[in-house]
C-alpha positions as CSV (number, residue, x, y, z in Angstrom):
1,X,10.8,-7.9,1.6
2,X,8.3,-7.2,4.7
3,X,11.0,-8.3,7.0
4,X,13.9,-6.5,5.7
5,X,11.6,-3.3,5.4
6,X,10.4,-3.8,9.0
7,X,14.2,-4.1,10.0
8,X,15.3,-0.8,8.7
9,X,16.8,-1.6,5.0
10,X,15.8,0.5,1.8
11,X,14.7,-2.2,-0.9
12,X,15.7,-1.3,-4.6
13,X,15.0,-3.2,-7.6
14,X,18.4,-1.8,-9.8
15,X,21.4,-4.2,-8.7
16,X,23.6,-1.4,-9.7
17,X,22.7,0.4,-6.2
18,X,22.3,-2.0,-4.1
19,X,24.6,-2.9,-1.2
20,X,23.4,-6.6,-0.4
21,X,21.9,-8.8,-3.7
22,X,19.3,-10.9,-2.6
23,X,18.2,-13.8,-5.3
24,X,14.8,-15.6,-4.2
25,X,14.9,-18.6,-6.6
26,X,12.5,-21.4,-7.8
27,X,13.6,-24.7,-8.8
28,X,10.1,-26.9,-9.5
29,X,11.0,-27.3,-13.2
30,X,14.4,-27.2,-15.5
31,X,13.5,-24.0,-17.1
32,X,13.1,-22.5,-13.5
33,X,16.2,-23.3,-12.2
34,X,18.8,-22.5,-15.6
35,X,16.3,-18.9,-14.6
36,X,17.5,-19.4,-11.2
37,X,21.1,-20.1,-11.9
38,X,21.3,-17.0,-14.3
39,X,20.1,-15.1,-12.1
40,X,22.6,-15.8,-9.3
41,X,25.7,-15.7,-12.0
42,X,24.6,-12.0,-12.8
43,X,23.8,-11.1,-9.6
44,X,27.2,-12.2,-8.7
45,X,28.8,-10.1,-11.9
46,X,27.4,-7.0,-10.0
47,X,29.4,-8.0,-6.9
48,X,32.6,-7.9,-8.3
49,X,31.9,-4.9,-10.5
50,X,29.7,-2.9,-8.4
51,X,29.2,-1.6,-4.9
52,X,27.7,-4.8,-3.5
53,X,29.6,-6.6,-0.5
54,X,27.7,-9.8,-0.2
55,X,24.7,-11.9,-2.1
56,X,22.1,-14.2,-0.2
57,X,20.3,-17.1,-1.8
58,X,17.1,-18.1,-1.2
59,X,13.9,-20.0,-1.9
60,X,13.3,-23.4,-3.3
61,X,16.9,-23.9,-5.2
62,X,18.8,-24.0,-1.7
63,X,16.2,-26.4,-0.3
64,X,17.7,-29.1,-3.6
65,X,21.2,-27.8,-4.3
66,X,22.4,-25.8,-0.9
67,X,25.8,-27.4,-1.1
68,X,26.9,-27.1,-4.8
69,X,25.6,-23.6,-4.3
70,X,27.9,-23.0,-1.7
71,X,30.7,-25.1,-3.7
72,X,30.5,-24.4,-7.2
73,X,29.4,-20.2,-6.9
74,X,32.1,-18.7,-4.4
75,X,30.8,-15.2,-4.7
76,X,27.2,-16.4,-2.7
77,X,27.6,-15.3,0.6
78,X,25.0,-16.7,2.8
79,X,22.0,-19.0,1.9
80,X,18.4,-19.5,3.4
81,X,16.0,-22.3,2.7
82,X,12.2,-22.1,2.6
83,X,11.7,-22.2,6.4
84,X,14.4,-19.9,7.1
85,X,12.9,-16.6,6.0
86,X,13.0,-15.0,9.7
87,X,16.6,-15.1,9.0
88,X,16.6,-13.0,5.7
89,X,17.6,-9.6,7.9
90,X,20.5,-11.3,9.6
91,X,21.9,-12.9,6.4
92,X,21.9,-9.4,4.9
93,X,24.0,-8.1,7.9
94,X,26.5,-10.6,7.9
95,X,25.4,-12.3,10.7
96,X,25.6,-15.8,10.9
97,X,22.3,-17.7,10.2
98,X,20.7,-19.8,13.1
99,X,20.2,-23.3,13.4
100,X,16.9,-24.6,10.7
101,X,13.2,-24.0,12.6
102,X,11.8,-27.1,14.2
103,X,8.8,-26.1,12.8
104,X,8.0,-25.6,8.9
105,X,7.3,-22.0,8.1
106,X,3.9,-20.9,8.0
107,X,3.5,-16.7,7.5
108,X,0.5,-15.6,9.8
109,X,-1.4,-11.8,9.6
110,X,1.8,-10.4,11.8
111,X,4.1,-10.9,9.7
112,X,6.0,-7.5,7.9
113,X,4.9,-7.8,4.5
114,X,5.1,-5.4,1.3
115,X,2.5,-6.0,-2.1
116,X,4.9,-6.9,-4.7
117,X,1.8,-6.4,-6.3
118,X,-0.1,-3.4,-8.1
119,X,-1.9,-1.6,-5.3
120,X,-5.6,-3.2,-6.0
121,X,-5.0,-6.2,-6.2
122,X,-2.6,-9.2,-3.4
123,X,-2.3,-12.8,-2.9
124,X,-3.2,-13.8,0.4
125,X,-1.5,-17.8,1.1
126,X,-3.7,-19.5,3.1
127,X,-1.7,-22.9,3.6
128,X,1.8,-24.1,2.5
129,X,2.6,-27.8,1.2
130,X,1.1,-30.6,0.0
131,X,0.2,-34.4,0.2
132,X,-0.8,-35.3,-3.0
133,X,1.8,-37.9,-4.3
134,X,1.5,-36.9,-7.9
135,X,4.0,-38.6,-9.6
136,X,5.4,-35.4,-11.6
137,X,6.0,-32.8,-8.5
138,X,8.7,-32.4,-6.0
139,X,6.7,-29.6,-4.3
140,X,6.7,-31.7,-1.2
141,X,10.1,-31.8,-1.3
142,X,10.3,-28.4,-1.3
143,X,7.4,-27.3,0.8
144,X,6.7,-29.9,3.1
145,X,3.5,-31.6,4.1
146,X,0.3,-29.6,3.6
147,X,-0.8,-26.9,6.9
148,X,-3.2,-24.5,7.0
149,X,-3.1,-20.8,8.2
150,X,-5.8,-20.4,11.0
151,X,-8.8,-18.5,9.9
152,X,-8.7,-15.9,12.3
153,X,-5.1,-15.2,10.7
154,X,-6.3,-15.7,6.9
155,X,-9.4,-13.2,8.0
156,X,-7.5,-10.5,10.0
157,X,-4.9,-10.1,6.6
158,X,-8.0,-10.2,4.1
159,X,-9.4,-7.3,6.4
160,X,-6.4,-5.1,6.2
161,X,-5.8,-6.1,3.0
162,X,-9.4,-4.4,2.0
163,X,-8.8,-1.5,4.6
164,X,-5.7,-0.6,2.8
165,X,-7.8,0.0,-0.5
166,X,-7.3,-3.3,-2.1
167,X,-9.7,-4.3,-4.3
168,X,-9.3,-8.2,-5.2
169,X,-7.9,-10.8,-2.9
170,X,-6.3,-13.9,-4.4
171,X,-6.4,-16.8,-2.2
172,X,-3.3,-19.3,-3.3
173,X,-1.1,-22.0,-1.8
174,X,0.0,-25.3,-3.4
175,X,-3.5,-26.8,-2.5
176,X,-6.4,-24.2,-1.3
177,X,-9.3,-27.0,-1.5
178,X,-7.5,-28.7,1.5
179,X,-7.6,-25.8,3.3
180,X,-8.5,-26.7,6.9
181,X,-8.5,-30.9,6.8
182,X,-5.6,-30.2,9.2
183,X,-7.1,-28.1,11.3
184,X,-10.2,-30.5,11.9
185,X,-12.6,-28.2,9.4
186,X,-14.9,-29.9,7.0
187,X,-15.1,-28.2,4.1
188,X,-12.8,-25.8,5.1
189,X,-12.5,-23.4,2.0
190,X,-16.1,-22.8,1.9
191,X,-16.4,-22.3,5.8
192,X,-13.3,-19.7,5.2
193,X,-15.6,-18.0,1.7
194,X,-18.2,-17.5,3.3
195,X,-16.5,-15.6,6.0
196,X,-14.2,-13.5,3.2
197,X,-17.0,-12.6,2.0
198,X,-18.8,-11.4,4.7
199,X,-15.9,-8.8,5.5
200,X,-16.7,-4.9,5.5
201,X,-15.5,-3.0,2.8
202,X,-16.6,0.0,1.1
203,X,-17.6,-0.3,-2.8
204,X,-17.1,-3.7,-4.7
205,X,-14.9,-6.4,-3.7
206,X,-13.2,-9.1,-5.3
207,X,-12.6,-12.6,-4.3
208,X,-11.0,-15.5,-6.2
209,X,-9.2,-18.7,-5.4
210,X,-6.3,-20.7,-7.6
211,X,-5.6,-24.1,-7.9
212,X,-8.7,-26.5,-6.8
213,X,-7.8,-30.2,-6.8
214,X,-10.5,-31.9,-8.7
215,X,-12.0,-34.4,-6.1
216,X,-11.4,-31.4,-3.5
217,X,-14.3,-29.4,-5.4
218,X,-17.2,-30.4,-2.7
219,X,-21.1,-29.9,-3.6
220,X,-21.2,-27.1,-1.0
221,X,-18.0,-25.0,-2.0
222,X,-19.5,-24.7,-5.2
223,X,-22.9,-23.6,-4.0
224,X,-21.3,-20.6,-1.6
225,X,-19.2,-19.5,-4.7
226,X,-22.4,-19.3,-6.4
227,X,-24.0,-17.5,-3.3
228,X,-21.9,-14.7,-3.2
229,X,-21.4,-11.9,-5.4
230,X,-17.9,-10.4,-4.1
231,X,-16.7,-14.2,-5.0
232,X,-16.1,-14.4,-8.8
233,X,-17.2,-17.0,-11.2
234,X,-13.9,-18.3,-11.9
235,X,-12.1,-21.5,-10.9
236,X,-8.8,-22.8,-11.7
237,X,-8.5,-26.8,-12.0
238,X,-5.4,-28.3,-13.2
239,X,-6.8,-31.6,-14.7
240,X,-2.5,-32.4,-16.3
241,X,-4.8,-34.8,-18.4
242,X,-7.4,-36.9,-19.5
243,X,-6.2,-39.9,-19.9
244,X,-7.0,-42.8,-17.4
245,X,-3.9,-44.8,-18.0
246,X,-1.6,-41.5,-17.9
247,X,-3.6,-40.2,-15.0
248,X,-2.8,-43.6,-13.0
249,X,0.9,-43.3,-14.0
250,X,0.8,-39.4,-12.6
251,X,-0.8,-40.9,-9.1
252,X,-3.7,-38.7,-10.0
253,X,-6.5,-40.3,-10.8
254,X,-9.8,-39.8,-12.9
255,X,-10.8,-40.0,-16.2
256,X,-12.6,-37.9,-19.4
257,X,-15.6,-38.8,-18.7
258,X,-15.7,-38.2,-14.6
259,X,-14.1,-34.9,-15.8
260,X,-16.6,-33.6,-17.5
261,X,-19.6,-34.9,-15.4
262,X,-17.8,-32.3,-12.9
263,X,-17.6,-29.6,-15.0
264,X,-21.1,-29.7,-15.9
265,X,-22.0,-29.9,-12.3
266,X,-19.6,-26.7,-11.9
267,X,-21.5,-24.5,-14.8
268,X,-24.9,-25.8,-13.4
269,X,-23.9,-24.6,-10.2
270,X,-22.3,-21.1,-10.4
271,X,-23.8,-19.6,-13.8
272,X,-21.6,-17.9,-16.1
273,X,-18.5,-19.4,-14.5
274,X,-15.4,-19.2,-16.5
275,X,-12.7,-22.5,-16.0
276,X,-8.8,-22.7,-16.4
277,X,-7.2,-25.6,-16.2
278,X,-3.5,-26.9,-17.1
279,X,-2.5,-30.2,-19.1
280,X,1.4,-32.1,-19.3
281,X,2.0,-33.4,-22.1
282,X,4.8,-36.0,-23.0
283,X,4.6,-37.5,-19.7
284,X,6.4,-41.2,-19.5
285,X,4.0,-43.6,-21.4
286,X,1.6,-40.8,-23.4
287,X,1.0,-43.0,-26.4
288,X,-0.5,-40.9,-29.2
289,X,-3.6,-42.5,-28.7
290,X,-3.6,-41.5,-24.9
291,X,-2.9,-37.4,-26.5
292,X,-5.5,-37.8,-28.9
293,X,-8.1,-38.4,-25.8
294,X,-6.6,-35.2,-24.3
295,X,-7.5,-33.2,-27.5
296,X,-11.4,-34.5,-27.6
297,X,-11.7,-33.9,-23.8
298,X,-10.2,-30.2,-24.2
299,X,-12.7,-29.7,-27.0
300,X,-15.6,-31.6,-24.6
301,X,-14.6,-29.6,-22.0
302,X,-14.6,-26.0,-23.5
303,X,-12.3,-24.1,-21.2
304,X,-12.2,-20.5,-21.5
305,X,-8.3,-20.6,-20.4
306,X,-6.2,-23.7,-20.5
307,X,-2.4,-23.8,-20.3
308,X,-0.3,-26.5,-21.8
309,X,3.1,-27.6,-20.2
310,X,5.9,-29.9,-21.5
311,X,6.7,-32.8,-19.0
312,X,9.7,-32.0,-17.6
313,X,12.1,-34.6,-16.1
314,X,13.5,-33.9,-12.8
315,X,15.4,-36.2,-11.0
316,X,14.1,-36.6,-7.3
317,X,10.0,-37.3,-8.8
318,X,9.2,-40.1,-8.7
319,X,8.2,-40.5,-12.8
320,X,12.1,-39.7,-13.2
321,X,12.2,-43.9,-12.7
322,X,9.8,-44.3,-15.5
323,X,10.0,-46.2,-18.5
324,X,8.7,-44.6,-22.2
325,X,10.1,-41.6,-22.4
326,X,8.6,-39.6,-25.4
327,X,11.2,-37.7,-26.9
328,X,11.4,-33.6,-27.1
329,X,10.2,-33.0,-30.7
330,X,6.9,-35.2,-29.6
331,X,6.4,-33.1,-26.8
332,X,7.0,-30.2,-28.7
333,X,4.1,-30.9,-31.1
334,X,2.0,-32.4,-28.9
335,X,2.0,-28.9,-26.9
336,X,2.0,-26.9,-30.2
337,X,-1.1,-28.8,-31.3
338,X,-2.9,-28.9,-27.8
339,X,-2.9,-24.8,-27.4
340,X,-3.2,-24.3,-30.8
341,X,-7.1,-26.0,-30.6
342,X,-7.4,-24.2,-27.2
343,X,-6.7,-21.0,-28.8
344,X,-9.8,-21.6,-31.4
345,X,-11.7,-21.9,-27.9
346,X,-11.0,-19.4,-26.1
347,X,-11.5,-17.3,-29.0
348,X,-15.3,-18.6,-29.1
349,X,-15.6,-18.0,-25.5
350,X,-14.6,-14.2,-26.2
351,X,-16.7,-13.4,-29.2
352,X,-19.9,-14.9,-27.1
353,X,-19.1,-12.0,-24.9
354,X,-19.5,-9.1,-27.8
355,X,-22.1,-6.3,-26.9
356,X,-22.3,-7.2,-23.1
357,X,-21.7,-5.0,-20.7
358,X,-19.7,-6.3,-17.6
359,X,-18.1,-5.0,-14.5
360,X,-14.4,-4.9,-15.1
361,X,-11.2,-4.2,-12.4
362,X,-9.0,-1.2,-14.0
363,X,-5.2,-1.9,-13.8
364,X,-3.7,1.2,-15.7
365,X,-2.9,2.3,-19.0
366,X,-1.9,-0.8,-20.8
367,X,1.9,-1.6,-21.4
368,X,1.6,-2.1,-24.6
369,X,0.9,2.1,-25.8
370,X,-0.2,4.7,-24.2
371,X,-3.3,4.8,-25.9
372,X,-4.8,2.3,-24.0
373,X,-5.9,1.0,-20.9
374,X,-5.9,-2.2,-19.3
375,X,-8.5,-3.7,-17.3
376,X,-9.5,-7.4,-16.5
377,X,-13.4,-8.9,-16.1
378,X,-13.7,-11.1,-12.8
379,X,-13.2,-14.6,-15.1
380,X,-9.6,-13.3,-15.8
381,X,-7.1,-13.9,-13.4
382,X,-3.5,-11.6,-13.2
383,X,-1.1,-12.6,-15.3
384,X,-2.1,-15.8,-16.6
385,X,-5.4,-15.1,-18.5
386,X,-5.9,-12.4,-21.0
387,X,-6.9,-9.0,-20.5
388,X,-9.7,-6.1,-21.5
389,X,-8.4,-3.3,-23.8
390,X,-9.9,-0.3,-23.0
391,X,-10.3,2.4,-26.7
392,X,-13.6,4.4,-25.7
393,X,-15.3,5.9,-22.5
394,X,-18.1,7.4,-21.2
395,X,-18.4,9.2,-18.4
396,X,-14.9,10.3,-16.0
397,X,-11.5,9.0,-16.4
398,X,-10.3,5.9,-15.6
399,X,-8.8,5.5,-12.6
400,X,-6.9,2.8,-11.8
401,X,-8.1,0.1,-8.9
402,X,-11.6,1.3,-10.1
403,X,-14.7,-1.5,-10.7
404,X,-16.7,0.0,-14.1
405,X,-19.0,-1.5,-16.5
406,X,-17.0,-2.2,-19.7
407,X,-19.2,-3.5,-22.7
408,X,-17.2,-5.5,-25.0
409,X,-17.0,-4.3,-28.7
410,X,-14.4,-6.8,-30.1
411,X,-12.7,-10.0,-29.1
412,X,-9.0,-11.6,-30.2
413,X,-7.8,-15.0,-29.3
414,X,-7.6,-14.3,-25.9
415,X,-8.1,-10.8,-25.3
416,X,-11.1,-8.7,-25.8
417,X,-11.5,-4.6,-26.9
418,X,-14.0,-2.7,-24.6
419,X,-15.7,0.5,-24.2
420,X,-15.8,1.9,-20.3
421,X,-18.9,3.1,-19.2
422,X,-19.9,5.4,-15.9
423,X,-19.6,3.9,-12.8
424,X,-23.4,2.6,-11.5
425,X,-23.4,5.4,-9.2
426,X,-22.1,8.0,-11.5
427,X,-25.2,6.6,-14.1
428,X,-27.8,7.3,-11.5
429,X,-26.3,10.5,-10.3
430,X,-26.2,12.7,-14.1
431,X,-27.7,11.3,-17.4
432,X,-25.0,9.8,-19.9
433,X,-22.0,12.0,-20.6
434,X,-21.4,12.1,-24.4
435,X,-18.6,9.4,-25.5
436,X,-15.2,10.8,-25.3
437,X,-12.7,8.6,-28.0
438,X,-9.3,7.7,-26.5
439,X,-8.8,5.8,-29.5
440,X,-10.2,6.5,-33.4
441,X,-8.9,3.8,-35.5
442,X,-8.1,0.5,-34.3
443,X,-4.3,0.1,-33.7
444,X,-1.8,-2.3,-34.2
445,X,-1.4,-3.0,-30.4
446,X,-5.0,-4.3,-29.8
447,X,-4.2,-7.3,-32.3
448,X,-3.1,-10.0,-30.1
């Protein structure tokens, strides 16, 4: 989007009026590519029926299925792989593509970008790839071996990012608790926090990282995350299970038990941290014995957000080859069960919170009705955790991108109900307005 900005073209999300279709696809799971797929088949509907001359593909689909692309959908014009994104402009003119980069692509602080994002809030990639061999995953495939961005690069975006009024930065790539092994930097990901956090900006600032690999979760990362206040208690560790014996078979490693010695080195660490993690189940060789150790470590563990995914079988991983398939109605219990005792969490973890009063991001009146607004508390992360409903104020407006106190008055499975109070500079300045009700009555949209 940056580079075909930068290059002149007018970007429009209705296919209707656009002259060149562009389709950026995924293709890590089945359900992501039949997404992918459909998309291109409409997209190509619009070509024959509308004003557009030609349709690009991108993204991880072309880096597994280029050719039948090219064979079996006639309409695509012109397709780009994941290192081939300088080339987006030139595809879009009709220009013939150029030969595939030596080098992997690796986006740095010049290139033309444009927040896809709300305005207060942007993920910021600080490496692309990855080494693990877990069994399950064809991101290497798709991404190639892990590489970091250079600091300098990762701190010169962060700062513009913050100049430009953002409020929260989201650091992500396929593995940000290697950042920097490649670039000779021990502990990496806390040399680069520390530095984040340490930026200029005026009024709070958010940090917060995705995906840390459990043995990448160092003694000293955990104590600068704990040292800094613009870097929120919140960390995001895919266990995919407990189980040592399916563990081995995913090429993961661990066990319950280790598991949970490091999360209670995590909540000792950084106090009133809030964990995520993510679980497979019906991978090859899950016995109901091996699930029913997944459910006592999720209720051991006590996650305040946890996401439950059914193994999916794609041909090019390497658990494709193994034996003991557990068949789809297993898995679709197993996964039904699994969130269903998450769900009694979570819900604990949110009525623990009634009556305090915590600082909360603002993202707008809540999609949901217009009676509402929507705001998140640092240990929720966009789009995959739940959110605070805001139905009482004190004080001004709310204004979206804003950082307010919100105390919590009632809490759902995984959302909560809040009331927003003045701003801590708008407290000291005049003495407590008199409560002004958005909402009366409870309503139908804050159930979950």
């Amino acid at each position: 989007m940056g580079r075909l900005a930068a290059g002149g073209h007018q970007l429009t999300p209705r296919p209707e009026e656009a002259d060149v279709l562009v389709v950026n696809t995924c293709a890590f799971i089945e359900p992501a590519r039949r997404e992918s797929v459909d998309a291109i088949l409409e997209m190509a509907r619009y070509k024959q029926a509308g004003r557009a001359r030609r349709l690009i593909v991108s993204g991880c689909l072309v880096e597994r299925y280029g050719e039948q692309i090219r064979r079996e959908i006639p309409a695509v014009d012109a397709i780009l792989g994941t290192d081939q994104i300088e080339q987006i402009a030139a595809a879009c003119q009709g220009r013939p593509a150029g030969p595939r980069p030596p080098a992997p692509y690796l986006y740095d602080e010049r290139t033309p970008r444009l927040l896809a994002t709300p305005p207060h809030y942007a993920y910021l990639k600080i490496a692309e790839g990855c080494d693990h061999p877990c069994s399950f995953c064809i991101i290497p495939q798709l991404r190639g071996r892990f590489r970091s961005r250079r600091p300098e690069s990762v701190l010169a975006e962060a700062a513009a990012l913050f100049a430009q009024g953002v409020r929260e930065i989201i650091l992500v790539g396929q593995d940000t608790t290697s950042y920097g092994e490649d670039l000779g930097l021990r502990d990496g990901l806390a040399w680069l926090l520390e530095r984040l956090a340490a930026l200029p900006a005026e009024g709070p600032r958010w940090i917060r990282f995705l995906y840390a690999y459990p043995n990448r979760l160092s003694r000293r990362l955990l104590e600068v995350m704990a040292a800094h206040p613009r870097l929120v208690p919140y960390l995001d560790v895919p266990f995919q299970h407990a189980s040592p014996s399916v563990l081995k078979r995913m090429k993961r490693g661990g066990s319950a038990e280790g598991f949970l010695r490091l999360i209670e080195r995590i909540r000792r660490t950084i106090p009133g941290v809030a964990l995520r993690s993510s679980f497979i189940v019906g991978f090859p060789g899950e016995t109901e014995r091996d699930f029913e150790e997944l459910c006592r470590f999720l209720e051991a563990a006590r996650f305040q957000h946890a996401g439950v995914f059914a193994y999916s079988d794609e041909e090019t991983a390497p658990s494709y080859s193994l034996g003991g398939k557990v068949d789809r109605r297993t898995i679709y219990n197993r996964r039904r069960r699994l969130m269903a005792l998450q769900r009694r969490i979570s819900r604990a973890h949110n009525r623990a919170l009634l009556g305090r009063r915590l600082p909360a991001l603002i993202e707008g009146p809540s999609p949901e009705t217009e009676w509402l607004w929507q705001a998140r508390l640092p240990t929720q992360a966009p789009e995959i955790d739940g959110v605070c409903l805001i139905n009482d104020l004190e004080g001004a407006p709310p204004r979206a991108g804003e950082i307010r106190p919100v105390e919590i008055t009632a809490a759902h499975d995984y959302d909560l109900i809040g009331r927003l109070l003045p701003a801590e500079e708008d407290a000291r300045r005049a003495p407590a307005a008199a409560p002004f009700r958005i909402l009366a009555a409870q309503t139908a949209a804050s159930e979950p």
